[in-house]
C-alpha positions in Angstrom: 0.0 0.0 0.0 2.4 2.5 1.0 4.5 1.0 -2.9 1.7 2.0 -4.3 1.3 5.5 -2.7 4.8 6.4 -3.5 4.3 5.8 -6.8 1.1 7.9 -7.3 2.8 10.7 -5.5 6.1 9.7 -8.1 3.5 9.9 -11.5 1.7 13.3 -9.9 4.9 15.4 -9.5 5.9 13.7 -13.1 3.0 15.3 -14.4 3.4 18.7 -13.5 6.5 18.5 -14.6 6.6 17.6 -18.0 3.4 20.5 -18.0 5.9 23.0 -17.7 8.8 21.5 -19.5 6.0 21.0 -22.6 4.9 24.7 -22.5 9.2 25.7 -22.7 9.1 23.2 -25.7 6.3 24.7 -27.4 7.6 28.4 -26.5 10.9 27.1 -28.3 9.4 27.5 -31.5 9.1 31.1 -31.7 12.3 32.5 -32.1 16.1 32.3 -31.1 15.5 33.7 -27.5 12.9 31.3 -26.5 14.9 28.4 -27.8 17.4 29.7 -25.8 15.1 29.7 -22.7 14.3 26.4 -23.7 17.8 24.7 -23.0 17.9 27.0 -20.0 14.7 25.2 -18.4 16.8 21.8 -19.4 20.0 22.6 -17.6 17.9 24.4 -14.7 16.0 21.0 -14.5 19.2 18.6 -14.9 19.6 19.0 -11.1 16.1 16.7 -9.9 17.7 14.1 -11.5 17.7 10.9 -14.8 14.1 11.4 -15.3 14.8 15.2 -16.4 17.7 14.6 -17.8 16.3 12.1 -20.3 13.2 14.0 -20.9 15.1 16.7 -21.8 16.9 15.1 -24.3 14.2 13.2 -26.0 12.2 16.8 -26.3 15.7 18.0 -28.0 15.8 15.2 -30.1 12.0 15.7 -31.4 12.5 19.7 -31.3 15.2 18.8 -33.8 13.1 17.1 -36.7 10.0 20.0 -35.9 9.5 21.2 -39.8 10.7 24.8 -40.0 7.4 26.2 -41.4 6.1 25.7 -37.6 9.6 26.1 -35.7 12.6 27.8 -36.2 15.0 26.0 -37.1 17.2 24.5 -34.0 20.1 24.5 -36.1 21.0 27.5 -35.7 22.1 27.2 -32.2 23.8 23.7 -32.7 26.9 24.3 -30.9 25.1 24.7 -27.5 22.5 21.8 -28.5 25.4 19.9 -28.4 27.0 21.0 -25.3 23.4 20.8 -23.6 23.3 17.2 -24.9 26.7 16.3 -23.1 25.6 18.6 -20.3 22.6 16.5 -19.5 24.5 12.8 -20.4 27.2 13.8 -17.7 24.0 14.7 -15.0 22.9 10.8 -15.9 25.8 9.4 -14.9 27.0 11.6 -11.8 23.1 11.2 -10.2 24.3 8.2 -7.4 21.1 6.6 -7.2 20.5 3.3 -8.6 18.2 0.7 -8.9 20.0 -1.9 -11.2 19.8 -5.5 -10.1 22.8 -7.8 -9.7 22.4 -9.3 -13.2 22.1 -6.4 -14.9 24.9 -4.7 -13.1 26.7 -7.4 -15.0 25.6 -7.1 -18.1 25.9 -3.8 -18.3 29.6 -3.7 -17.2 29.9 -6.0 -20.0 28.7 -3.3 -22.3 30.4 -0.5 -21.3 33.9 -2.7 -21.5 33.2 -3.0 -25.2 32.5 0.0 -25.7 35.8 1.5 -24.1 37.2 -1.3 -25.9 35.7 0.4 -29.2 36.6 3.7 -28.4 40.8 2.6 -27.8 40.5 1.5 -31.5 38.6 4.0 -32.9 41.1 6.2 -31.5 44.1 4.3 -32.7 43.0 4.0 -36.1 41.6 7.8 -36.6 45.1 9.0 -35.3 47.1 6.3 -37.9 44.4 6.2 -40.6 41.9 9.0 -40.8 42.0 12.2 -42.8 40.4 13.8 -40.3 41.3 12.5 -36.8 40.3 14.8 -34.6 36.1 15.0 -35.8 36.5 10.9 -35.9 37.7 10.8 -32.5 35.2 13.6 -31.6 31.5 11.9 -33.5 32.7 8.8 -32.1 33.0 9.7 -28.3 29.7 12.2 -29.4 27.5 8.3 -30.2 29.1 6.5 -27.6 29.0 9.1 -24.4 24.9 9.5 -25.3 24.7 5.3 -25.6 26.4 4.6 -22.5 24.2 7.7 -20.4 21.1 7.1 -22.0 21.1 3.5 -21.7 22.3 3.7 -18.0 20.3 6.4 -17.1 16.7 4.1 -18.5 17.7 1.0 -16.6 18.4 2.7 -12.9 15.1 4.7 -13.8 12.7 1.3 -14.8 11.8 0.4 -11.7 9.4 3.9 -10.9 9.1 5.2 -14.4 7.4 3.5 -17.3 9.8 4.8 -20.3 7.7 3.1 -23.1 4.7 4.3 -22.0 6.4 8.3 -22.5 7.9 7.5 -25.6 4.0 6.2 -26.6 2.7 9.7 -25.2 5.6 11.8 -27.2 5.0 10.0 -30.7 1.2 10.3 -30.3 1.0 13.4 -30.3 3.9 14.5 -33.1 1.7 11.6 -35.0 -1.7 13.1 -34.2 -0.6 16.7 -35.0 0.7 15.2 -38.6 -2.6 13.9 -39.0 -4.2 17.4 -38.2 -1.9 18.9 -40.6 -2.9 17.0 -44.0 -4.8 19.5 -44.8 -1.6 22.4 -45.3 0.8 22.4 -47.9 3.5 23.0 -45.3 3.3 19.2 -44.7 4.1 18.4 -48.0 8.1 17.7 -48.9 9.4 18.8 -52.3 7.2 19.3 -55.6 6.4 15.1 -55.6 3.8 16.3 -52.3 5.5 13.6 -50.5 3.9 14.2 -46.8 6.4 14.9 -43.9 3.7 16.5 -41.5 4.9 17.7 -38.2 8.9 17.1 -39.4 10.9 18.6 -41.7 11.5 15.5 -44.2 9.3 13.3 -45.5 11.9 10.5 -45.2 12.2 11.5 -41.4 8.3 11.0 -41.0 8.8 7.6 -42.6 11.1 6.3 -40.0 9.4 8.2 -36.9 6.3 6.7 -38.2 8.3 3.0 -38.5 9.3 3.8 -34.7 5.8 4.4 -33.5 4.9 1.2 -35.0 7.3 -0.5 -33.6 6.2 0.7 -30.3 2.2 0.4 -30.7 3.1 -3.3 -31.7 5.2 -3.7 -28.7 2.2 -2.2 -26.4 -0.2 -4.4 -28.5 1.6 -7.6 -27.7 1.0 -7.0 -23.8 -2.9 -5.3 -24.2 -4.8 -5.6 -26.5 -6.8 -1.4 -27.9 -8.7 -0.4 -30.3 -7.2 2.9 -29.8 -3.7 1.2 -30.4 -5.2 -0.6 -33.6 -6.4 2.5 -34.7 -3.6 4.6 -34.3 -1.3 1.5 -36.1 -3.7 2.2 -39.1 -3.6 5.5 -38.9 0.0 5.5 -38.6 0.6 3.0 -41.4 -1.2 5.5 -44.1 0.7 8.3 -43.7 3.9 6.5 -43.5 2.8 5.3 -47.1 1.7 9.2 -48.0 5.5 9.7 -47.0 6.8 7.6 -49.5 9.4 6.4 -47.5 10.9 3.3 -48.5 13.1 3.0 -45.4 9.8 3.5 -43.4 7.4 1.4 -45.0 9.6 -1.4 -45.3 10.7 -1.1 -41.5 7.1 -1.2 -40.9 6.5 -4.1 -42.8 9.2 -6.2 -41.3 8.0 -5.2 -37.7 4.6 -6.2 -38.9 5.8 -9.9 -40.2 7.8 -10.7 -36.7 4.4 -9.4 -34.9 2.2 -11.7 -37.0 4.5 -14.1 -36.3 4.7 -13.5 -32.5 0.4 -13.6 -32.6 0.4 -16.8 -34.8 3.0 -19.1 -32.9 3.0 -18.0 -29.7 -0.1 -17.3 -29.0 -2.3 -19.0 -31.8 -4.1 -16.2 -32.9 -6.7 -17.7 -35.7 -8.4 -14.8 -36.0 -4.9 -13.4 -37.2 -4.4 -15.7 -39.4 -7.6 -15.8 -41.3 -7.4 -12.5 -42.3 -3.7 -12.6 -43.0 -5.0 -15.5 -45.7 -8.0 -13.6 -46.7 -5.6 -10.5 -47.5 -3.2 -12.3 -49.8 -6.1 -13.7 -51.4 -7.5 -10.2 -52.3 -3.7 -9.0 -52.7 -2.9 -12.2 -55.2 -6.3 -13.5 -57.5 -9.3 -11.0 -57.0 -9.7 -8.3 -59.3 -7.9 -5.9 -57.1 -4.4 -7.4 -57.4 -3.3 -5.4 -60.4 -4.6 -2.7 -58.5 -2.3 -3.4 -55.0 0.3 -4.8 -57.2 0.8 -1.6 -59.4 0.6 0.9 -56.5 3.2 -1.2 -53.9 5.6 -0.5 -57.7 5.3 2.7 -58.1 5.8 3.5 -53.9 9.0 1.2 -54.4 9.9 3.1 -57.8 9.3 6.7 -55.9 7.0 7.2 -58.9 8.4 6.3 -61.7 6.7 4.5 -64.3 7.8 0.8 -62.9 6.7 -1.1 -66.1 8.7 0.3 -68.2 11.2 -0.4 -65.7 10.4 -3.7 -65.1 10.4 -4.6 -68.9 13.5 -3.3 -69.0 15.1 -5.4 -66.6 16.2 -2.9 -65.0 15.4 -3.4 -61.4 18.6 -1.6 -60.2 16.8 2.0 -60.6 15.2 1.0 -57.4 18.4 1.3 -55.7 19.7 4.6 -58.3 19.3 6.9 -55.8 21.8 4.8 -53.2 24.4 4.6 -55.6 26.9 7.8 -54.7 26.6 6.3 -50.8 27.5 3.3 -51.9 30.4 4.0 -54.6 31.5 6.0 -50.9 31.3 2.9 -49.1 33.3 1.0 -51.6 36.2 3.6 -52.1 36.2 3.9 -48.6 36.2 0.1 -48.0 39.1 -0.2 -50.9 41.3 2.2 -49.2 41.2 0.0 -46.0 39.4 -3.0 -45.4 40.7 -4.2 -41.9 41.3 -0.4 -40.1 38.9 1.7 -42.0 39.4 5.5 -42.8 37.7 7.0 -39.7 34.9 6.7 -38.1 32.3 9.0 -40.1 34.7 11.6 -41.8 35.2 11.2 -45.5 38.5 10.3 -47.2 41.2 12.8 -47.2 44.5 11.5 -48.6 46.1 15.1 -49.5 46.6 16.1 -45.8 45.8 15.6 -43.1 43.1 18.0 -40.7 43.2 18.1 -36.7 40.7 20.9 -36.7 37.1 20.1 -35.2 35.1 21.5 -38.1 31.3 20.4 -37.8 30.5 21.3 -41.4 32.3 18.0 -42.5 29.9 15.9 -43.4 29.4 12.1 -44.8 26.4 10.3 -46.3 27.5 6.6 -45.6 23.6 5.9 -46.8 23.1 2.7 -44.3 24.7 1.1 -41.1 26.5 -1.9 -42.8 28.3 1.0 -45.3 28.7 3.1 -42.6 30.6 0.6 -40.0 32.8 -1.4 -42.7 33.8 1.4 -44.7 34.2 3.8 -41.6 35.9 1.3 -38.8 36.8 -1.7 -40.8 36.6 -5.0 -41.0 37.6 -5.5 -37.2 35.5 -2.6 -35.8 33.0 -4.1 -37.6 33.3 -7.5 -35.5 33.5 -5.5 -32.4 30.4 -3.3 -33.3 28.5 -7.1 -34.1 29.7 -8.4 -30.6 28.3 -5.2 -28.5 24.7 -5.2 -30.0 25.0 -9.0 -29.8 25.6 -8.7 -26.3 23.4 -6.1 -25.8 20.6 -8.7 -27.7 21.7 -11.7 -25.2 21.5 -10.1 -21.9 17.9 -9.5 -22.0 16.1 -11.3 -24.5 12.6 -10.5 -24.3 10.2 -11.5 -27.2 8.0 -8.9 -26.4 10.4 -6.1 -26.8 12.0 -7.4 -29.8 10.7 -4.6 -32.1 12.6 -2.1 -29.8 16.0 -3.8 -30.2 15.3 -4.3 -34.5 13.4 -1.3 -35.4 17.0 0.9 -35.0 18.8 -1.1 -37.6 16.0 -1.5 -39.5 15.3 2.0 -40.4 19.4 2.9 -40.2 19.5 0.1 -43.3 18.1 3.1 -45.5 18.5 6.5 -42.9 21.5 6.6 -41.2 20.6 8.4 -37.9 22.1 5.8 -35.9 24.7 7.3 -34.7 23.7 11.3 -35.3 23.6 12.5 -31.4 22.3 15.9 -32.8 19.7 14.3 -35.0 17.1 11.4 -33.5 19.7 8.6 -32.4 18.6 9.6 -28.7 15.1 8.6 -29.3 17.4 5.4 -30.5 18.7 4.4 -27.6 16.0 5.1 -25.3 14.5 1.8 -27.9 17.7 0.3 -26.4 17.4 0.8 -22.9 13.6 -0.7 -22.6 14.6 -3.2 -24.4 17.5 -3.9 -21.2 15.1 -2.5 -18.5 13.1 -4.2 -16.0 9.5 -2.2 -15.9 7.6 -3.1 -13.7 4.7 -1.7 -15.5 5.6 -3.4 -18.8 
């Protein structure tokens, strides 16, 4: 009884709380000086502890993809997001309480070892190898200071705080405000009308939209809500509006290991017979040229896929990919076991120790960006710290959690941009470790 009212009085004060650090959020789109006041309220707030900390920077990461027609753009204070981003990591790790079991004490140990592990290499090979050493050294420590705190920070805050169920809250409503939008050109990306909503990319909505699925799938396998269902329909439409490859598929694949999940697991006929009356429809009725033509022309961004098709020429798909990947492979070429530095681009006239932000890389997906960045061997180590991180707490029900961030980084790589939505990321990653005790 006296758990239960120390929770209550835990989820009240929460409340107010994120009231006030919404209405700073909202204020933060008007101009310079009340985004300023904005990271002002976060570093005020850093001090009651990992809850605020985290918040914060899940609100900075979702102020960052606001479209610019609503928001100004946060950009252009980037050098103090970034130092409010360390700011708030470094309050995660010096806050000394702690609520991490024995076993995931371990684990975790485990996972930071690698990681320092990674960092002595990527180190090594930036100063021996890399073009630009000191931005390799620097975008490395800037993905693997936020991992570590982020991560840390969600599993010692588990036990009182039910970190999927704010992450549900936060996507709702960017997801719900996109749907409110539809009717204003501003949501529209580029002169193809490809919808981006609330976000400043319709290839950004795609993925944020892949995410929410993933996480209304996640709920849906614990509960079972027709608001959840509705918003997963909802949600699923205007990631196909997008016309976000990267998206859609990473929708579809959550989809599959859900269906899957339902099936086998818990022998869900109903499931199943509309699964089978669905490719039935998709396959022989008179609405399969239909489905067929318009899933082509999404995966051809357009284009007229029959001709395509007749052509044999299935490769356009991909033509869009193909400057990341002649990167990857010249890249890859120069150094297959140490790499060339971990996301800097190839510099083999000299060499550049300054820390210049504006150097920037389009390794296109994770694979490209890992092998061609870090090599061969970084690449082994990467494999064993995301392997390890899968082992320690493998939990069916949170599968989507751990997969949906290398499923969208296969065709956006945000995985490891700090200043772009890799926070929301590995928040994905800390459920997935955490114990909840509302989950």
């Amino acid at each position: 009884m006296k758990k239960e009212k120390n929770m209550k009085k835990i989820n009240n004060k929460i409340k107010k709380e994120i009231f006030y650090i919404s209405f700073f959020f909202l204020l933060s789109f008007l101009n310079q000086l009340t985004l300023l006041f904005f990271f002002i309220y976060l570093f005020y707030k850093s001090f009651g502890g990992k809850f605020y900390c985290i918040y914060g920077l899940l609100l900075i990461a979702f102020r960052t993809i606001i479209n610019e027609n609503i928001a100004i753009n946060i950009g252009s204070m980037q050098t103090i997001k970034y130092c409010i981003i360390f700011y708030l990591c470094f309050m995660i790790c010096l806050s000394k309480k702690s609520y991490m079991t024995q076993k995931q004490a371990k684990w975790f140990k485990i996972i930071l070892l690698i990681c320092f592990f990674m960092f002595i290499y990527v180190l090594i090979i930036s100063l021996i190898f890399s073009g630009y050493p000191t931005i390799s050294i620097f975008k490395y420590f800037s993905y693997c200071f936020p991992f570590i705190s982020i991560m840390y920070g969600i599993i010692c805050t588990a036990k009182k705080i039910n970190w999927l169920n704010h992450l549900y809250y936060l996507f709702t409503i960017l997801i719900i405000g996109s749907l409110l939008s539809i009717p204003f050109p501003y949501a529209y990306y580029s002169s193809r009308n490809w919808f981006a909503g609330l976000t400043n990319q319709s290839n950004m909505f795609g993925i944020l939209a892949a995410m929410y699925v993933a996480i209304l799938l996640t709920k849906l396998m614990k509960e079972k809500s027709k608001f959840l269902f509705f918003n997963l329909i909802i949600t699923i439409c205007m990631a196909w509006m997008s016309n976000s490859r990267t998206g859609m598929l990473s929708i579809v694949l959550c989809l599959i290991i859900y269906i899957i999940y339902e099936i086998f697991l818990r022998v869900n006929i109903k499931l199943l017979a509309l699964i089978l009356i669905s490719i039935f429809i998709i396959t022989v009725t008179p609405l399969s040229n239909f489905v067929q033509s318009s899933i082509s022309a999404f995966l051809f961004k357009g284009s007229d896929s029959t001709e395509i098709i007749n052509s044999n020429n299935i490769s356009n798909i991909f033509s869009s990919r193909e400057g990341q990947k002649n990167t990857f492979l010249e890249k890859y070429e120069k150094n297959k076991i140490f790499g060339t530095g971990f996301q800097v681009p190839i510099n083999e006239n000299h060499r550049d120790w300054s820390l210049n932000f504006s150097t920037i890389v389009e390794p296109g997906n994770l694979l490209y960006a890992v092998i061609g960045d870090i090599g061969l061997i970084g690449f082994f180590i990467f494999t064993i710290l995301y392997f390890t991180i899968f082992i320690s707490k493998i939990n069916i029900k949170k599968i989507l959690l751990f997969i949906i961030p290398f499923a969208i980084s296969s065709g956006e790589m945000v995985f490891f941009s700090t200043n772009n939505i890799a926070i929301i990321l590995y928040v994905l990653f800390g459920i997935y470790l955490s114990n909840e005790t509302e989950y």
